[in-house]
Short mmCIF file of the C-alpha atoms (twelve columns), coordinates in Angstrom:
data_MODEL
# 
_entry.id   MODEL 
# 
loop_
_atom_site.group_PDB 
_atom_site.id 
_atom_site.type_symbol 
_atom_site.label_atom_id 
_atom_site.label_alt_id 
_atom_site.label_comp_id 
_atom_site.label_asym_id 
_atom_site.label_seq_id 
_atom_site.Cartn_x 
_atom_site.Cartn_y 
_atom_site.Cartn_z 
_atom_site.pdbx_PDB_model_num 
ATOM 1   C CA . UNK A 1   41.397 114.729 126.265 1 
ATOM 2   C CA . UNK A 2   44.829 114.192 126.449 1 
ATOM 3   C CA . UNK A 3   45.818 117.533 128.257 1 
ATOM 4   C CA . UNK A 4   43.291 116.624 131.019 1 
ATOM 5   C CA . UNK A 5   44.854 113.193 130.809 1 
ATOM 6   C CA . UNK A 6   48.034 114.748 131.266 1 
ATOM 7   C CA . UNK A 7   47.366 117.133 134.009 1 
ATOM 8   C CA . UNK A 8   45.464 114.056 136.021 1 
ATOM 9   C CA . UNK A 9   48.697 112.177 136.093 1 
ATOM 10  C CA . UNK A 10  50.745 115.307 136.805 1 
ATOM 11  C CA . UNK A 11  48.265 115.683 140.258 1 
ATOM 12  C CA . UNK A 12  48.692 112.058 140.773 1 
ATOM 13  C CA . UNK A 13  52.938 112.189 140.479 1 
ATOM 14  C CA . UNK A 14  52.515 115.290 142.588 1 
ATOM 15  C CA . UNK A 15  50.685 113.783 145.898 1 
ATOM 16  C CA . UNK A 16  52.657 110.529 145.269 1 
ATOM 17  C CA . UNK A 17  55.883 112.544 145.963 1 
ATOM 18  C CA . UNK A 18  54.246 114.723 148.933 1 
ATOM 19  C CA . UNK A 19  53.564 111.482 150.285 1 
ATOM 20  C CA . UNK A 20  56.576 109.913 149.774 1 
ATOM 21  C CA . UNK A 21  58.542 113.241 151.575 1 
ATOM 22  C CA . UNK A 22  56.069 112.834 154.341 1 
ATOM 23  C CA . UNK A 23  57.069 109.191 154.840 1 
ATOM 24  C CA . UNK A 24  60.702 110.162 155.065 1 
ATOM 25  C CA . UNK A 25  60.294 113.497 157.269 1 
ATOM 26  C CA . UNK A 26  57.960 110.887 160.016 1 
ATOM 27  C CA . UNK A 27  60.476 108.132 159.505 1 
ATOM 28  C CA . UNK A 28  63.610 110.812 159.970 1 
ATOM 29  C CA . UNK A 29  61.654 112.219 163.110 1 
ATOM 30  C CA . UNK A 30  61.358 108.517 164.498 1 
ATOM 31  C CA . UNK A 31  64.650 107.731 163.785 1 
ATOM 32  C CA . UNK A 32  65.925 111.529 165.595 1 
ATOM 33  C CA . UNK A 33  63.489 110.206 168.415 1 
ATOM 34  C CA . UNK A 34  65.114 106.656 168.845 1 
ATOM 35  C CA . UNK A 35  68.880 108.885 168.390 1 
ATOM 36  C CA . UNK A 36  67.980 110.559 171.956 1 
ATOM 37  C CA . UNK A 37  66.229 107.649 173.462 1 
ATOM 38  C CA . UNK A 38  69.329 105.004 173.296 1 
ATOM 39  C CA . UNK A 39  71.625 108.065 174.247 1 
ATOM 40  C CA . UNK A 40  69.675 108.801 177.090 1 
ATOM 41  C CA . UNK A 41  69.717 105.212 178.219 1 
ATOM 42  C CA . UNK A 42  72.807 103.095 179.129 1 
ATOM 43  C CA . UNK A 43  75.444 104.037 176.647 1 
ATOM 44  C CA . UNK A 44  75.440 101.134 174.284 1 
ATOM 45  C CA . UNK A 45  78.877 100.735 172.755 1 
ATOM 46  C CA . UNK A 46  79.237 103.345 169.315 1 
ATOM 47  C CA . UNK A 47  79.440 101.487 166.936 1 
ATOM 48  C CA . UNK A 48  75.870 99.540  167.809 1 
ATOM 49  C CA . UNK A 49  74.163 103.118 167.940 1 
ATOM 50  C CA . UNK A 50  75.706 103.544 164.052 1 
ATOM 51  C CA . UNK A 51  74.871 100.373 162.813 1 
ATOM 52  C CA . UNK A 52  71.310 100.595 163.836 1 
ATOM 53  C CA . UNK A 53  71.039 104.033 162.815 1 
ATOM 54  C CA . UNK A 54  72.511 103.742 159.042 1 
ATOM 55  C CA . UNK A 55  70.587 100.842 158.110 1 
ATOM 56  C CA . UNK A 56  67.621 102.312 158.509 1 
ATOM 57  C CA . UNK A 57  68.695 105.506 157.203 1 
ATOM 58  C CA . UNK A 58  70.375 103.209 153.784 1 
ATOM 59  C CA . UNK A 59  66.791 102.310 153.238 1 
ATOM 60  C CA . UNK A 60  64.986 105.697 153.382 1 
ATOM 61  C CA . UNK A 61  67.896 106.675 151.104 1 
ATOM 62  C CA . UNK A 62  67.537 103.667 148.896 1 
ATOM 63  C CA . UNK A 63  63.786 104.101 148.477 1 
ATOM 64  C CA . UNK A 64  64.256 107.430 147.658 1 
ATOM 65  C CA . UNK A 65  66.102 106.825 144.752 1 
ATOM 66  C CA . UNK A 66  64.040 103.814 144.054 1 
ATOM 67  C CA . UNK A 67  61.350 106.274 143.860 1 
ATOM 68  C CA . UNK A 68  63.251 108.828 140.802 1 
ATOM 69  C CA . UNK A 69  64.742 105.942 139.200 1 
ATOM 70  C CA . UNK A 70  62.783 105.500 135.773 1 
ATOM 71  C CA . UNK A 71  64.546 104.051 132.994 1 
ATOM 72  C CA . UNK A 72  62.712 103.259 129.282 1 
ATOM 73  C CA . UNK A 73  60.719 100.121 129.419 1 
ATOM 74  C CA . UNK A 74  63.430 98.642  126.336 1 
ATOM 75  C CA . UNK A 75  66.529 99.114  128.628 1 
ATOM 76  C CA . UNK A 76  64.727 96.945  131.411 1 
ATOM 77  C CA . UNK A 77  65.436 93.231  130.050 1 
ATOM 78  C CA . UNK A 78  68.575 94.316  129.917 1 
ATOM 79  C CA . UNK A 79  71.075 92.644  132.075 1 
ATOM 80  C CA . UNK A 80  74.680 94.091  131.495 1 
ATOM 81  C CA . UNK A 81  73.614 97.806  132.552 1 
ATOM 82  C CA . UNK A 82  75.381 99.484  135.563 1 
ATOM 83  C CA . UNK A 83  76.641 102.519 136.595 1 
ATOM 84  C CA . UNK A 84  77.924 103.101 139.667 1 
ATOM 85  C CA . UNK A 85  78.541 106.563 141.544 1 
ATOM 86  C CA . UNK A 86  79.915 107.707 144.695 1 
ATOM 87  C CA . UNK A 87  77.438 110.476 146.435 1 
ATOM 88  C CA . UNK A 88  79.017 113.271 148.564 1 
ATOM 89  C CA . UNK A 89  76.202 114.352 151.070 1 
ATOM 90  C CA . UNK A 90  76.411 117.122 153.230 1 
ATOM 91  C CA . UNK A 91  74.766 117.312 156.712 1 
ATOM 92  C CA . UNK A 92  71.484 118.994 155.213 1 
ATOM 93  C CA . UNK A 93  70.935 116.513 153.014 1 
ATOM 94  C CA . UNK A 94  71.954 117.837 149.829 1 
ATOM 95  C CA . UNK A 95  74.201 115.914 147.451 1 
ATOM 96  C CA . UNK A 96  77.284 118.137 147.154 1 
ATOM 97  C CA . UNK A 97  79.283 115.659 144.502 1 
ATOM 98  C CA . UNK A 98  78.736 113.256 142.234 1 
ATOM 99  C CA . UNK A 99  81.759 110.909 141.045 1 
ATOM 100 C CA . UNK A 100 81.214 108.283 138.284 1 
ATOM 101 C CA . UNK A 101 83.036 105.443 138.728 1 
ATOM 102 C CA . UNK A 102 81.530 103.691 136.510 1 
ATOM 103 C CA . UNK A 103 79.515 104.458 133.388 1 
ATOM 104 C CA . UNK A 104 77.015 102.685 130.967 1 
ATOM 105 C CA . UNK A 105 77.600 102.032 127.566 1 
ATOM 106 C CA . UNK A 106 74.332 103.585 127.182 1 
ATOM 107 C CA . UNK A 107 73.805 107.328 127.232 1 
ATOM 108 C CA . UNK A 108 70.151 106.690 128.106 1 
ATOM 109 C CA . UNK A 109 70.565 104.801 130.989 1 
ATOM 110 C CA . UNK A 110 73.506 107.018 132.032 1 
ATOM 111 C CA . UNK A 111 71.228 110.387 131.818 1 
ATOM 112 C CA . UNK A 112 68.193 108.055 133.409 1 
ATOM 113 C CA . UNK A 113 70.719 107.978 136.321 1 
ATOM 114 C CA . UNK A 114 71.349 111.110 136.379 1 
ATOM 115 C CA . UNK A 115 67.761 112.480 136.647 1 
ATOM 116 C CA . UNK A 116 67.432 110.475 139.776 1 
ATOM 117 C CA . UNK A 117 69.688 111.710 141.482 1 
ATOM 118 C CA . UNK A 118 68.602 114.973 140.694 1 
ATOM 119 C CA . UNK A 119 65.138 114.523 141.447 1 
ATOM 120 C CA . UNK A 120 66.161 112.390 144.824 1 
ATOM 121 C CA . UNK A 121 67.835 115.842 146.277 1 
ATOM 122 C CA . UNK A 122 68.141 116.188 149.269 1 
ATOM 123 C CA . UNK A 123 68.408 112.696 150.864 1 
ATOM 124 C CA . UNK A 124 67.633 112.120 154.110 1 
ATOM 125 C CA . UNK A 125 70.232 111.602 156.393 1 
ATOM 126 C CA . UNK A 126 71.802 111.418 159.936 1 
ATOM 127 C CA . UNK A 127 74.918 113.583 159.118 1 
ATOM 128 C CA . UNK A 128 77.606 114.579 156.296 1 
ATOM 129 C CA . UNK A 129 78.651 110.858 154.662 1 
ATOM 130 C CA . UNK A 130 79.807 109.118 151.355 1 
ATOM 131 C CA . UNK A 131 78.261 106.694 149.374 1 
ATOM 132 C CA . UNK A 132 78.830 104.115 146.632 1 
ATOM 133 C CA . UNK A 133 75.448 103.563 144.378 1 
ATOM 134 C CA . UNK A 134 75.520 101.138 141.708 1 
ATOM 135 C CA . UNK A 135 72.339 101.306 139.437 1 
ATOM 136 C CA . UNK A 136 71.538 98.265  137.301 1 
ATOM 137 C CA . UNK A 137 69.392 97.955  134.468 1 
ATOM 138 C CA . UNK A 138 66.382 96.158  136.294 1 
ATOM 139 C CA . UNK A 139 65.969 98.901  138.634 1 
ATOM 140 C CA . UNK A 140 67.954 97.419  141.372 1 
ATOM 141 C CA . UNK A 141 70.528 99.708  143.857 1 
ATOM 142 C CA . UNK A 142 72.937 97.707  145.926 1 
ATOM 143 C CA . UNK A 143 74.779 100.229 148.206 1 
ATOM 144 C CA . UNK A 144 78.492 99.373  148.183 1 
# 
């Protein structure tokens, strides 16, 4: 009973992320789409194009890792964890580097991180770029 259990949820995990990457890949093709159409139009000054384009690209990255980031349910009440990283991402995606800046206290929550950001490669992206992540211990990101 518990094996079938088990391989029920492992289906479930398993079209939750196909989903999830299919979300992205439309939202990265809409995004390439809208790229072409404002560059085709009047040139709007540079850094409008950029602005438009990396907040919408900061959210399909932040629900990404939104998506990986599981932490035990005891570490979630509490308030004074945070780690934050800076990601190194190259123009495919993949995250080249990680730097810590700043570590937990708490090995858990510092591995929990860790398996995120493993699980969240590649991110989707517009180009090569840098990052600042801080994860808190409520599940929150804030993008520095």
């Amino acid at each position: 009973m518990k094996r079938k259990l088990s391989q029920i949820e492992k289906k479930a995990l398993s079209r939750e992320e196909n989903l999830e990457d299919e979300f992205i890949k439309n939202k990265i093709a809409s995004l390439d789409k809208y790229k072409k159409e404002v560059i085709s139009q009047s040139e709007p000054s540079e850094s409008f194009k950029n602005a438009a384009l990396s907040e919408d690209y900061l959210l399909l990255i932040k629900r990404k890792l939104q998506t990986h980031f599981e932490i035990p349910i005891y570490l979630k009440d509490k308030k004074d964890l945070s780690v934050i990283v800076e990601i190194e991402v190259s123009s495919d995606g993949s995250i080249k580097r990680v730097i810590y800046l700043k570590k937990s206290k708490d090995p858990v929550f510092n591995k929990a991180v860790e398996r995120c950001l493993l699980a969240s490669n590649p991110l989707p992206v517009a180009g090569p770029f840098k990052l600042k992540v801080e994860f808190k211990g409520e599940g929150a990101l804030k993008f520095n």
